[in-house]
N, C-alpha and C positions, 0 to 999 in steps of 0.2 A: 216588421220586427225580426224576421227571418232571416236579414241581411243583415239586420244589426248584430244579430246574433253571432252569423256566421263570420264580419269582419271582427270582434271582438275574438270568435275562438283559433281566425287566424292571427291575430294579433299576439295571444297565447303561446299559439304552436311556435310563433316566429320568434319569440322571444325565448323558449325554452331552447330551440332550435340554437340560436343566438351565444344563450349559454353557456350549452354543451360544446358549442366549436371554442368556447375563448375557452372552458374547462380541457379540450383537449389540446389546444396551443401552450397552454402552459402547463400542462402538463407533459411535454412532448419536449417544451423547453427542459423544462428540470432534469428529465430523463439523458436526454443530449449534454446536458452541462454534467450532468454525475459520470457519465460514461464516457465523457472527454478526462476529468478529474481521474477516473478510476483508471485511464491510460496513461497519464503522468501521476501517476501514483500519489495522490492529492487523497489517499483514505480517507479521509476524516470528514473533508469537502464534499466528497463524493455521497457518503453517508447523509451526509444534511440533504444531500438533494434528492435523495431518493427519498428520504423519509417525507420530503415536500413532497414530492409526486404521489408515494402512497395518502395525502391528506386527500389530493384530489381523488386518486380513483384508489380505493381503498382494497377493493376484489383482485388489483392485480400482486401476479407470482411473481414478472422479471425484479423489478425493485424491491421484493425481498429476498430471492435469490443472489441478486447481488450482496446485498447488503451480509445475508450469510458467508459470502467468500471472501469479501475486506475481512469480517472478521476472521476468520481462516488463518487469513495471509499475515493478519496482523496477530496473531496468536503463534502461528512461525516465527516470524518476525522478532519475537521476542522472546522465544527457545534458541533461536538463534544464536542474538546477541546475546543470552545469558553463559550459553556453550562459547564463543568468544572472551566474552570475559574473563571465563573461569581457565581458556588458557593462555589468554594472559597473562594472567595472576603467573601460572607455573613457569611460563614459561622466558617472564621477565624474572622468578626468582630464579630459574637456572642460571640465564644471561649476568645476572648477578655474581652470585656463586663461582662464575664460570665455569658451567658445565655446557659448554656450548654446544656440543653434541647433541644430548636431550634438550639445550636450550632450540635448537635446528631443527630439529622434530616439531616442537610444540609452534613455533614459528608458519612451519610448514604447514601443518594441519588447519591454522587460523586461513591463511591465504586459499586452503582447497575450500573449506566451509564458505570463504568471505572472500571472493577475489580483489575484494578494494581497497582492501587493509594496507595501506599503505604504511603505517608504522612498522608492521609486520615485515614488511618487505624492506625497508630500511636496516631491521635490527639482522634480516638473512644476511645483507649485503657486507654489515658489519664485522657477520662474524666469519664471513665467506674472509673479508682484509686480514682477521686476528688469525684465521688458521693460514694464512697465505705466509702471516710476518712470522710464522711458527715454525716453520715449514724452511722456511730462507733461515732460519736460527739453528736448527737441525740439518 
């Protein structure tokens, strides 16, 4: 009975044993897949897979540490583009207006906050041509 016992409580071990490793493999997966996401800026995806990994091991910091900096980034993110926006707003009504001076400013400032604003840099170039044809008028 001693044996039996004893394959039975290795059979236990080997099976907890068992798993723990498929517990740690995919949770190693998830980990890997959020931290690839969080390098191509995939927030959102990135989030789901940590919150998957914290199902598995629930005691760990990194995946909620992470998860506190996406939001971070994405809480900038969105001060951001609201400061964007808003000089937009101004600085499409100067362009308007034609006050392209102050319109040149607001222009400019969107492009330091945002360097990708390519409308932005369109509407410089624009008004770089209107003080050029001003300028050969004078």
């Amino acid at each position: 009975m001693k044996i039996t016992l004893s394959v039975f409580f290795l059979f236990i071990i080997s099976g907890i044993f068992s798993q723990t490793k498929k517990q740690e493999e995919k949770y190693q997966h998830h980990i890997q897949l959020a931290d690839q996401q969080y390098a191509n800026r995939n927030y959102e995806e990135a989030i789901q897979n940590y919150e998957l990994s914290l199902t598995i091991k629930m005691a760990e910091l990194y995946p909620l540490q992470r998860i506190n900096q996406i939001l971070g980034i994405i809480e900038q993110q969105k001060e951001i583009d609201a400061k964007v926006t808003h000089l937009y707003k101004l600085a499409d009504s100067c362009f308007t207006d034609k006050h392209f001076d102050q319109a040149h400013t607001y222009y400019m400032q969107i492009i330091t906050i945002k360097a990708s604003e390519d409308l932005a840099k369109k509407r410089l170039l624009e008004i770089d041509r209107i003080r050029a044809k001003k300028q050969d008028v004078d």
